[in-house]
C-alpha positions as CSV (number, residue, x, y, z in Angstrom):
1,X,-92.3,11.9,68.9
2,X,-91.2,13.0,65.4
3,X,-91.4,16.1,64.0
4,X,-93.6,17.2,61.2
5,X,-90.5,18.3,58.8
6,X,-91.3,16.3,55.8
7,X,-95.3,15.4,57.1
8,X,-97.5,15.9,53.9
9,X,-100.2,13.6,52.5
10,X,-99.2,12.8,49.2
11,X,-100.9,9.3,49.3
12,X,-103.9,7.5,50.8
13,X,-103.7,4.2,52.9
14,X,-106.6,5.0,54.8
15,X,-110.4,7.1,54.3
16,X,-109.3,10.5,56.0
17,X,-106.5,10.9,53.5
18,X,-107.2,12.7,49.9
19,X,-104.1,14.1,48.5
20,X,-105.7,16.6,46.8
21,X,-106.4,18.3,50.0
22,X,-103.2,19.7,51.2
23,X,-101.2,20.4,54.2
24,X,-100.7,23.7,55.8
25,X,-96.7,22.9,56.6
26,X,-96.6,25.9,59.0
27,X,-99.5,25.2,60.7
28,X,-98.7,21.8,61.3
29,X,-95.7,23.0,63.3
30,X,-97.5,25.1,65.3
31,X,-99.8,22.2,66.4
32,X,-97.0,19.8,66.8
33,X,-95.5,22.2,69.3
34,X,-98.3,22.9,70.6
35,X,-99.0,19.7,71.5
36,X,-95.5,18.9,72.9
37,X,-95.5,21.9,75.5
38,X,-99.3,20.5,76.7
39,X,-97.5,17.1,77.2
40,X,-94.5,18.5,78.9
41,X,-96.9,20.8,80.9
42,X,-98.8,17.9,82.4
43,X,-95.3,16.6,83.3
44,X,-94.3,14.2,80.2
45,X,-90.8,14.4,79.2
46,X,-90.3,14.2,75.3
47,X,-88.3,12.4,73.3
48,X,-87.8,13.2,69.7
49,X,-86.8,10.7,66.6
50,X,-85.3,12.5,63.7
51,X,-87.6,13.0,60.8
52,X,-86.7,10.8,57.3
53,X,-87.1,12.8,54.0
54,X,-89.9,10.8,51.7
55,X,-91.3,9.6,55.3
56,X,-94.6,12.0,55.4
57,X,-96.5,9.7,58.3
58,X,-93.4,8.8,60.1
59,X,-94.6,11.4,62.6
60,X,-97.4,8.9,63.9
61,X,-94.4,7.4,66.3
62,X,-97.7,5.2,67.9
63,X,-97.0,3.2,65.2
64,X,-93.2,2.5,65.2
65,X,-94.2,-0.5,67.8
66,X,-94.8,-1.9,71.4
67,X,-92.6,-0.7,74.1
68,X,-92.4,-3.1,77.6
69,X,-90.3,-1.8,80.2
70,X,-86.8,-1.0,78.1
71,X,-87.8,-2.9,74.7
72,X,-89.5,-2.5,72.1
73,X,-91.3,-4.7,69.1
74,X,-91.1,-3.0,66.1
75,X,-94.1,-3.1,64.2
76,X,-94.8,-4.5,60.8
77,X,-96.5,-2.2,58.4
78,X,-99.2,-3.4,56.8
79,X,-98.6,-0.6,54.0
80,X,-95.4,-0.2,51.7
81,X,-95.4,3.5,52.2
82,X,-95.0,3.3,56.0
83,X,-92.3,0.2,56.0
84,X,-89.0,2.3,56.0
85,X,-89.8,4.2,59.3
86,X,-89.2,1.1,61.3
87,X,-85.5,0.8,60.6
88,X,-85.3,4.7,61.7
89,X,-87.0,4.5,64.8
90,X,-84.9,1.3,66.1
91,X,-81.9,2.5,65.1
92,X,-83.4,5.6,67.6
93,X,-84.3,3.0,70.4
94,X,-81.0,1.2,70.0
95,X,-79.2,5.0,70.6
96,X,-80.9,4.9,73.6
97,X,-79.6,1.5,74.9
98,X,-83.0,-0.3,74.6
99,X,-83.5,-3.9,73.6
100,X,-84.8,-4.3,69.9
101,X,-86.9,-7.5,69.2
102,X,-87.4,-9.2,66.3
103,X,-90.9,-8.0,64.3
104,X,-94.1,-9.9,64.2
105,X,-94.1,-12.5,61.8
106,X,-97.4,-10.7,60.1
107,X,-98.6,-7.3,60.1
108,X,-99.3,-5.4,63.2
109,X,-98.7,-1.6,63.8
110,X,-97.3,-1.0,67.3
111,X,-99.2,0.4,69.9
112,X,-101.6,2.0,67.7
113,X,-103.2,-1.4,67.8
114,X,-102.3,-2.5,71.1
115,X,-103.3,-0.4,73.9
116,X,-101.9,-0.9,77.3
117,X,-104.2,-1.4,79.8
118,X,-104.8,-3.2,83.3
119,X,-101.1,-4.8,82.5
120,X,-102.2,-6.4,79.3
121,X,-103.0,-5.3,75.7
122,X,-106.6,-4.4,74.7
123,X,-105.5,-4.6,70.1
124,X,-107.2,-4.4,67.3
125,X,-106.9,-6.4,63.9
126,X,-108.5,-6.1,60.2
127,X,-108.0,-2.8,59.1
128,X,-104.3,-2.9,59.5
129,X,-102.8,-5.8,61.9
130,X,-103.9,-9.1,61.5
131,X,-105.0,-11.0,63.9
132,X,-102.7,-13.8,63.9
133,X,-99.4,-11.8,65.3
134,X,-101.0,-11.5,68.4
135,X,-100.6,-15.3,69.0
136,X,-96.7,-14.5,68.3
137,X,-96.7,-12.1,70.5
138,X,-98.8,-13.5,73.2
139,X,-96.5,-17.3,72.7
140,X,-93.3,-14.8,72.2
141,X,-93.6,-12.4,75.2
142,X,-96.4,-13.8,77.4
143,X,-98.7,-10.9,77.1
144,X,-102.5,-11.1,78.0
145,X,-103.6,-9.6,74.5
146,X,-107.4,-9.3,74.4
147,X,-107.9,-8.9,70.4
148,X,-110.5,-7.1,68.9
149,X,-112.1,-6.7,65.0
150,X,-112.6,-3.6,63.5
151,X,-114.7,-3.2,61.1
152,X,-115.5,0.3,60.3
153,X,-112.5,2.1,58.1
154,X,-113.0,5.1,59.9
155,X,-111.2,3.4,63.2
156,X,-108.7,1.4,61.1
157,X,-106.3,1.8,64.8
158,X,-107.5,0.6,67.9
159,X,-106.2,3.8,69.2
160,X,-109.0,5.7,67.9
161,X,-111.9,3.7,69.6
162,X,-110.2,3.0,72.9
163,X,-108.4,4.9,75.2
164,X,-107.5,3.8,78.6
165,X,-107.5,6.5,81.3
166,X,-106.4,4.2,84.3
167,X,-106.7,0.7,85.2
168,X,-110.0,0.5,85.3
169,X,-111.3,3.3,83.2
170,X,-111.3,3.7,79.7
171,X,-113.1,5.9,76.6
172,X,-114.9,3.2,74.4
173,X,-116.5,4.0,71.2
174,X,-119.4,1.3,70.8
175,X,-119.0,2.2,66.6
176,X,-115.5,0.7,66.2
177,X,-116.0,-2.6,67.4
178,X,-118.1,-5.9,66.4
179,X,-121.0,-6.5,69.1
180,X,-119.0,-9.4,70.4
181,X,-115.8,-6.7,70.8
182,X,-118.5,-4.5,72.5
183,X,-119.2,-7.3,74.7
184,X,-115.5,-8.4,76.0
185,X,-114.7,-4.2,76.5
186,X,-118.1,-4.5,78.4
187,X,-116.3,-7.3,80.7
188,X,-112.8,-5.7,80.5
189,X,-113.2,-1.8,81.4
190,X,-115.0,-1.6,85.2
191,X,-116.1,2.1,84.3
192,X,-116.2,2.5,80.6
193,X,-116.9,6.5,79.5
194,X,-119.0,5.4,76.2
195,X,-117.9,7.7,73.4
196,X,-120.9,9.2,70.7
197,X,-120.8,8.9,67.2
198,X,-119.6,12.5,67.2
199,X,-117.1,12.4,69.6
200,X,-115.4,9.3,67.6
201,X,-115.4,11.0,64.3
202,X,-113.4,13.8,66.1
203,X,-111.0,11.6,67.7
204,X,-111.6,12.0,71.0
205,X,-110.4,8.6,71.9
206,X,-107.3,9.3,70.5
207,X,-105.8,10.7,73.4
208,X,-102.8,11.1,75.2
209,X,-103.1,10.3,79.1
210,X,-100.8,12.4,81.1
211,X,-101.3,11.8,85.2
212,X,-105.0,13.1,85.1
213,X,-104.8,15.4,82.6
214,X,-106.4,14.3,78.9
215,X,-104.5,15.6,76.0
216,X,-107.1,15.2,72.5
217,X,-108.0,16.3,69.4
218,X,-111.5,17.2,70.3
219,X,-113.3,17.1,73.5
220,X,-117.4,18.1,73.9
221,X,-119.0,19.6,76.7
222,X,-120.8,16.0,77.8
223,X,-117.4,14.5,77.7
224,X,-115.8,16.9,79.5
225,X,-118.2,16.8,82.1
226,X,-117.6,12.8,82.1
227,X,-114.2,13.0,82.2
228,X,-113.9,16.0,85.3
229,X,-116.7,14.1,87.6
230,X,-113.8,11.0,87.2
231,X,-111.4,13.4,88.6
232,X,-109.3,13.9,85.2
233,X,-108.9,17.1,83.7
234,X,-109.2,17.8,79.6
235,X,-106.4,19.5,77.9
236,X,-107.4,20.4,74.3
237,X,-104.7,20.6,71.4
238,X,-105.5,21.4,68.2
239,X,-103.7,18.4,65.8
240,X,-106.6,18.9,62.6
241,X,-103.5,18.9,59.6
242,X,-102.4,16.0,60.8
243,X,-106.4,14.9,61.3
244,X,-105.9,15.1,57.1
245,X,-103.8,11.7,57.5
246,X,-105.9,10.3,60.2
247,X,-104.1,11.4,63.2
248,X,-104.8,13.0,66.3
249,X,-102.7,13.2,69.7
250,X,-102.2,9.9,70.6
251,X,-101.0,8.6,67.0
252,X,-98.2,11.6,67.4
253,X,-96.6,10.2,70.3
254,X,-95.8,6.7,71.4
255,X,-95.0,6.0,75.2
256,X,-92.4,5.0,76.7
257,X,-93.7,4.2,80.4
258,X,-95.3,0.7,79.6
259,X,-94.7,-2.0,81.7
260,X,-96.7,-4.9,80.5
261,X,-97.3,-8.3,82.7
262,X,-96.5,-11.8,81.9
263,X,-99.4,-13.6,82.0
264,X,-97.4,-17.0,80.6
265,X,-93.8,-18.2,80.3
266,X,-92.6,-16.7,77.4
267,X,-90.2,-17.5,74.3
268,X,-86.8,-16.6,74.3
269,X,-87.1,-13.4,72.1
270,X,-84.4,-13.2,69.4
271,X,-82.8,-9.9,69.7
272,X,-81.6,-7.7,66.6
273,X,-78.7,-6.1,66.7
């Protein structure tokens, strides 16, 4: 995670941000902490990345890239704004002894459009990542990347219309995907918990998945009620300033748990450093 020191929306690369509506700087603090002692409650330890002045979104650590086992892909921002975080954060990962790999060759950002799930990666491209650096990744790593289109601007991230809960559960917003990405999810997830219209415009899906307990934005009473009778357990935060940039709990953090399988040989992967 990275702190909300210098978060702000001073521009607009997506249709939730208006600069003219500003940040509450305390507040946001509150909610960042917030959300940190819910995570470390529910038994995640947190790791922090300093903040960069002039780096207002660098908080959205989901997108600094795609973490397998000890290394990590950077991501490559599809916006000017966001590009300089990525040298910060690997220079963070490399403190930490992990393997940096060499970027995508185009634009994909980090496991805010590549969800790990069942071993593979359920991503999204348009908005944001394109669709062709999941072929480098997939030749490059041998991941099993199941790529979808997005096409509504509201869920420019894959992260806010999917959100795996185990290996064979997931939250699915029908409204962020194309009928034939409804239609591969449909074959993918065993026991989808199908998201309203609603409940996607709050963010639910973007949620942090903690043992059984659900950290996010937003959760209803019909959802809640889906996700207990599955045997998980909602933990609401509070993340609505940094909802102004199009965030909720699951851009904030980015996990460092995955372990993704090789579905083919891989690449050597050319290592910076």
């Amino acid at each position: 995670m990275c702190s909300p020191e210098h978060f702000d929306v001073t521009y607009s690369i997506n249709v939730w941000m208006d600069p003219d509506v500003r940040v509450d700087s305390d507040r946001a603090w509150r909610q960042w902490d917030d959300l940190v002692s819910t995570l470390e409650a529910a038994g995640t330890e947190v790791r922090t990345v300093p903040a960069e002045p002039g780096l207002p979104d660098m908080v959205f650590t989901a997108n600094a890239g795609i973490v397998d086992g000890t290394t990590v892909t950077p991501a490559r921002m599809s916006n000017p704004e966001r590009a300089p975080e990525i040298g910060h954060v690997c220079g963070r990962f490399e403190e930490l002894g992990w393997t940096v790999e060499q970027p995508p060759a185009a634009p994909q950002e980090g496991a805010g459009d590549a969800v790990a799930f069942g071993g593979g990666l359920v991503a999204g491209y348009g908005p944001r990542s394109a669709e062709s650096a999941y072929d480098g990744l997939r030749a490059r790593h041998g991941w099993a990347v199941t790529a979808l289109e997005l096409t509504d601007p509201r869920f420019y991230h894959v992260d806010l219309g999917f959100c795996p809960l185990d290996d064979r559960t997931a939250m699915v917003l029908p409204e962020a995907f194309t009928t034939a990405g409804r239609a591969e999810l449909a074959e993918l997830v065993e026991d989808p918990v199908v998201l309203t219209a609603e409940e996607g415009a709050a963010f639910c899906a973007n949620a942090v998945v903690a043992g059984r307990t659900v950290v996010m934005p937003h959760c209803t009473p019909r959802l809640g009620r889906e996700l207990e009778r599955r045997g998980f357990e909602p933990a609401v935060c509070d993340v609505s300033e940094f909802g102004k940039a199009g965030g909720g709990c699951r851009c904030l953090t980015l996990a460092l748990d995955v372990e993704l399988d090789r579905a083919a040989a891989p690449f050597t992967a050319e290592v910076v450093g």
